[in-house]
N, C-alpha and C positions, 0 to 999 in steps of 0.2 A: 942842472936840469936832468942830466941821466940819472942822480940819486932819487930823483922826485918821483920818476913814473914806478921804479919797482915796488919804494914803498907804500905809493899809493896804492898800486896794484894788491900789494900786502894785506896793508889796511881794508882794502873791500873784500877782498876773501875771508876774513877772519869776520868782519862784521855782517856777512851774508852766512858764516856757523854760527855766530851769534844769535839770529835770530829764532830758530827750532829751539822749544821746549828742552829744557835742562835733564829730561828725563827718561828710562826707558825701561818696560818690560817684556821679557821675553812672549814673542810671537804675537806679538798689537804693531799694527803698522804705522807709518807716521804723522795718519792723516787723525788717526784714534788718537793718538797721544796730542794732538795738538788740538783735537776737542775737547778731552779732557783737562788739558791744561786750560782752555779757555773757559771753561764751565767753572775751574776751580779759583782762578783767579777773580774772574769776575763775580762769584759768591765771595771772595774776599774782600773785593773794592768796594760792594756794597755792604758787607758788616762792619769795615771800616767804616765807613761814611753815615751811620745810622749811628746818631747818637745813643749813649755818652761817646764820644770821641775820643780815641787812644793819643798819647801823647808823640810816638812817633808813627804815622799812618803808613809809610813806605814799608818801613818793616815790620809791620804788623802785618801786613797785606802779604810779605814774602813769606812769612811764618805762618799763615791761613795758608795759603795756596802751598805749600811746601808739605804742611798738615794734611791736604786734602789730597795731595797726590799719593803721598805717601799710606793712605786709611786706604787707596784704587788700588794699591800693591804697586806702585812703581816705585824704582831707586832711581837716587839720583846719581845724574853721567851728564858730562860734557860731551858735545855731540859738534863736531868738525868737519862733519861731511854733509 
């Protein structure tokens, strides 16, 4: 039982950095970057899903939105905090 709690405790901190946008540019704060990811994802989940239909949609979807971030000028970063 005493192995259980740290790890879990572990596992929620890792998966509460997980959930901020993969992304970052200098002087946009993180409320911009996370409208921005959300505007570019969701123009991808709808390109995807508007026939013809790509054969694998998740990663088409990641390679839209990863496109559209990137065309805003942001790089991509792992964000932990």
């Amino acid at each position: 039982m005493r192995r259980i709690v740290p790890l879990l405790l572990l596992a929620l901190a890792l998966a509460a950095g997980c959930t901020r946008p993969p992304y970052a540019k200098p002087g946009v704060e993180l409320s911009a970057v996370e409208e921005d990811y959300t505007d570019c994802y969701s123009n991808a989940s709808l390109a995807v899903n508007t026939p013809p239909f790509p054969d694998r949609p998740l990663t088409q979807v990641d390679i839209d939105a990863d496109a559209c971030m990137k065309a805003r000028g942001y790089v991509s970063k792992i964000r932990l905090y």
